[in-house]
N, C-alpha and C positions, 0 to 999 in steps of 0.2 A: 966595719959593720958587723955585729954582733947575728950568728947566726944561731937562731932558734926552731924547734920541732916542739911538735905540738902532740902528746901522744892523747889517743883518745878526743877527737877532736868535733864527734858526731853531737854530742851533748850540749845541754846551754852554756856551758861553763865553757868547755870547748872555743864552742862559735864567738861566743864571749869575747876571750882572748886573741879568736882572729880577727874581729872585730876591731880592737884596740889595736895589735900590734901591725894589722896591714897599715893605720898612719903614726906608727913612732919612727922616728927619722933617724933612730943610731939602730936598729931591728930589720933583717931578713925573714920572713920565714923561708924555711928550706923543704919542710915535711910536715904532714897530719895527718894522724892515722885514726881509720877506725876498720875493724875485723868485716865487720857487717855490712861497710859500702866501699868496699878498697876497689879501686877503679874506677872510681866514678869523680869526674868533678866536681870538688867542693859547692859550684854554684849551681849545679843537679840541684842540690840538697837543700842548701842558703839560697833561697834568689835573690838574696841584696847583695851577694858577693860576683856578679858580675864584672868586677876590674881583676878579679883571681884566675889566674889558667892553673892553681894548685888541685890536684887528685887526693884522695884517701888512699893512704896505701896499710897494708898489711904493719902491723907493728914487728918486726924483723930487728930484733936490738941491735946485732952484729952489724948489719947493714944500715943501722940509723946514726953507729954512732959516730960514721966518716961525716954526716951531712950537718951535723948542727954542736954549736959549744954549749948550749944551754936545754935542758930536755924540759921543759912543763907537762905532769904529769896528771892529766883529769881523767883517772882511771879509777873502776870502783876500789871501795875498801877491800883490801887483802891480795886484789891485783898489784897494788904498785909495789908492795913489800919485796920481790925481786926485781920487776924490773929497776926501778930507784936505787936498787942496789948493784944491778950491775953497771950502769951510768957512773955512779960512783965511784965504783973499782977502777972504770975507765979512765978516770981524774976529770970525769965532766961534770959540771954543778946540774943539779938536780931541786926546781920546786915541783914539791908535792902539793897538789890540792885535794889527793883523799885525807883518812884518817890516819892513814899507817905510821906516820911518824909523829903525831901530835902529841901523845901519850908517854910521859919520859917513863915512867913505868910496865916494862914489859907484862908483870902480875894485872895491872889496871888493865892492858890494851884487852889481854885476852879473857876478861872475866867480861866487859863489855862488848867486846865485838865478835865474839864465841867461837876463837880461831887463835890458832899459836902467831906467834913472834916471832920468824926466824931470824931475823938480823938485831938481835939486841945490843951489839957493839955499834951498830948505824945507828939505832934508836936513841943510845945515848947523845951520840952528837950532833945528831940533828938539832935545829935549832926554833924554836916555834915563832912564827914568821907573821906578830901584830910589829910594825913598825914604831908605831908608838910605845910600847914596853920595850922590846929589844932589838932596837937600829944598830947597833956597836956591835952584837952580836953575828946580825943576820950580814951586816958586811964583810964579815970573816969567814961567811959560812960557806960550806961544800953541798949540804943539804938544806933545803930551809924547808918546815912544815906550816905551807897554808894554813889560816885558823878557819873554825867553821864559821857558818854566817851567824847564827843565835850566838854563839859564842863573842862574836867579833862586835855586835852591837851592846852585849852586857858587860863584856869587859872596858870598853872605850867609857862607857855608862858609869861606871862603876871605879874606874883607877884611879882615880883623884883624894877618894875618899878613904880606901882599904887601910886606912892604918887602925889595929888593932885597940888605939888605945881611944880611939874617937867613933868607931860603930861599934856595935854588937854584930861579933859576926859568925854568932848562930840567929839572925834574923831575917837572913837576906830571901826574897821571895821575889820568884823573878816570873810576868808572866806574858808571854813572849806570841807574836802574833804572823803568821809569813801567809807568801805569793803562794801557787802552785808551783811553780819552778824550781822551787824547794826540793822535791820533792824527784827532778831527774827528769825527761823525756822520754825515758821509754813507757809507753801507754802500760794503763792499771786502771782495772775498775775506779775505786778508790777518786781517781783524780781528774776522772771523764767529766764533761762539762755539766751535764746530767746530772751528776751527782755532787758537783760542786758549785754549782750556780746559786747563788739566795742562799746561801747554808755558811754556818760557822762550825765546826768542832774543834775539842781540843783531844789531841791525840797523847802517846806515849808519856803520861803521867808517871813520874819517881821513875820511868824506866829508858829516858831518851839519851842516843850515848853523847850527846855532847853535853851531857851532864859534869863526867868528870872533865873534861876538858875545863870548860868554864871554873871548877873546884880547884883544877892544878894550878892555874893562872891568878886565879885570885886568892888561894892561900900564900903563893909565893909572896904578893903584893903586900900581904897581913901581917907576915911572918909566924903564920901561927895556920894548923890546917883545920877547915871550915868543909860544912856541906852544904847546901843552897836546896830549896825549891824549886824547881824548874817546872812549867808546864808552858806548853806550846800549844799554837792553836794553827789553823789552816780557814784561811780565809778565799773566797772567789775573789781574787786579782793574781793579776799574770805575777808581776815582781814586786818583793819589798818587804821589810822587816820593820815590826814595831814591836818595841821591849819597853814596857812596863815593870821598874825594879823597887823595891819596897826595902828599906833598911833601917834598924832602928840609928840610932845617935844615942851615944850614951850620957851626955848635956846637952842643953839645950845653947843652942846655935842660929845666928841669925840667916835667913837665906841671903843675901845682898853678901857675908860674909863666903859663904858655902860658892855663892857663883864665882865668886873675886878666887877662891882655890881654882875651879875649875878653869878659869882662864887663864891665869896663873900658868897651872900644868900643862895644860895648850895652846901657848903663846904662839909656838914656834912650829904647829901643826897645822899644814895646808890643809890638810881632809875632817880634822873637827873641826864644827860650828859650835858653840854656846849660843843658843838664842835668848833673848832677850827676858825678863820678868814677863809671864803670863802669855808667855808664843809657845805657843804647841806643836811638835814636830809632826810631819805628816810627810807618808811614805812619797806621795808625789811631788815633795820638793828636791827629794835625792834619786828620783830616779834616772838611771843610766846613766849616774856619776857614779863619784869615787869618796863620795862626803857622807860624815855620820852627823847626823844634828842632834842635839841635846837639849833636852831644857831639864829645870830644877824645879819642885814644890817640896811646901812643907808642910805637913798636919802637925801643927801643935796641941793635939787636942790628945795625947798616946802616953802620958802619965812624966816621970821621971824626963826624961830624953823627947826629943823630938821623931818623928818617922820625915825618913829624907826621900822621897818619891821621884824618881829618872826617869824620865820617857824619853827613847831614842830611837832612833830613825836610822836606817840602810839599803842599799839596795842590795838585795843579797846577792845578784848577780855579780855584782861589783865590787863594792867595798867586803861583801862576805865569800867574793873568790875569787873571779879574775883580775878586776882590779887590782885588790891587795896584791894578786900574783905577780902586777909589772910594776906595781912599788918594790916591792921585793927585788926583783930585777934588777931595777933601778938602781936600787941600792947595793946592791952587788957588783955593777960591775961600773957604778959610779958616776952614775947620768944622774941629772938634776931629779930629784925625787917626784916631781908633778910630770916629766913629759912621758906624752901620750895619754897622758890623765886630767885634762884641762878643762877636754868639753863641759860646757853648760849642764846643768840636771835638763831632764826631756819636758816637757810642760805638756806633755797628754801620752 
């Protein structure tokens, strides 16, 4: 039985993960920690975690690292960049679901996230942790870095297609739609019900950091390095992720062609769906799984090339963190890649 700790575990991401790993049947948890309720019963806090006698306890690395082989790390950005790294030193595998290790460039991390990089020898080998680009990888890995949720819906969106020689890829325009949950638990004007009920905005324009995220992963994909358009919005609903991506084609291409690539590339992937000609993906059919849905259009009506239009579907909770996190797992230490990931989407 595979023992896991859960650092940081008062958050959605958090609860998420205990959520999923209380029924994976090769998974203990041993520990969860949060600073701010250490002592208290986890089902204090969760009431649907009533089968749990686990407490929050103080994050204590020394004394965490007798209790679990696997640490999950849902701690803010620039917190986990030490602890991650002493897990590491300890010879314990380490997934991250901050930022800290996403960015293989230490110059990039800290020009975006406005704080040094001290482990840039970790940063190098960490491993960036979408199962679909790099499962070969992340099985060999020591560290693996969670992807973010925007990111995790536009690149699934978008990897079929990235080959340089078939889009324009100064075209890409991505505009991206999330839950409140997005956004973290701890209360903020901003995200009160009050002020997000009946309301759309679109927030951090040309300046959201999983910008380069999204930029490193899909230049790698092109071979060639690219900038995108990013803009995100925040919509009133609890969870979920809708990504609207705009790319040119540099000929013109049939869609029925364009779909047959996409299925193609994910034959052998339990968590894409391709849907059908003219189904449109909608956030409540992925919610509280671990499945990204896809669909394709095309406007032929954009000169030379065609424009190839993605609309994809996430639960961010899930497929953009914890989820992906016990894929990850999974794949690490060699359990079938769906268990504990099987459940149904929630239908309300």
């Amino acid at each position: 039985m595979l023992k896991v700790a859960i650092l940081g575990g008062s958050g959605y991401t958090g609860s998420e993960l205990l959520r999923l790993l209380l029924s994976h049947p090769e998974v203990k948890v041993t520990a969860i920690t949060s600073e701010r309720l250490a002592g208290l019963p986890v089902s204090d806090v969760f009431l649907h975690f009533r089968n749990t006698d686990l407490r929050f306890e103080p994050l204590k690395a020394s004394e965490l690292e007798k209790k679990a082989d696997l640490f999950l790390l849902c701690l803010p950005h620039k917190a986990s960049q030490e602890t991650a790294a002493f897990f590491h030193d300890k010879g314990k595998k380490v997934i991250d679901l901050s930022a800290d290790y996403r960015l293989k460039s230490s110059r990039v991390y800290e020009k975006w996230y406005k704080t040094p990089h001290h482990f840039k020898n970790l940063l190098k080998k960490a491993v960036y942790g979408l199962p679909e680009l790099h499962r070969e990888k992340i099985r060999k890995a020591s560290i693996v870095a969670n992807p973010g949720c925007y990111p995790t819906s536009v690149l699934l969106g978008l990897a079929p297609v990235m080959k340089k020689e078939f889009i324009d890829s100064d075209s890409i325009i991505i505009d991206s739609k999330s839950g409140t949950s997005g956004a973290g638990r701890s209360p903020a004007q901003p995200f009160m019900f009050c002020e997000v009920d009946e309301s759309i905005k679109a927030y951090g324009i040309a300046v959201h950091r999983h910008t380069p995220e999204i930029e490193q992963e899909l230049s790698a994909l092109a071979g060639t390095k690219l900038n995108v358009i990013f803009t995100p919005h925040l919509v009133p609903m609890d969870r979920g992720i809708l990504s609207t991506i705009y790319v040119r084609l540099k000929n013109k291409v049939s869609l029925s062609a364009i779909r047959s690539m996409y299925r193609d590339y994910y034959q052998d992937e339990a968590f894409v769906r391709i849907l059908n000609n003219g189904v449109y993906p909608v956030t409540k059919a992925v919610k509280g799984s671990n499945y990204c849905d896809i669909s394709l259009f095309l406007d032929k009506r954009s000169g030379k090339g065609h424009t190839l239009i993605v609309v994809s579907a996430i639960d961010n909770l899930i497929k953009g963190a914890s989820g992906a996190a016990i894929q990850n797992m999974n794949i690490l230490y060699g359990f079938d890649e769906t268990t504990g990931l099987t459940a149904l989407p929630l239908s309300l």
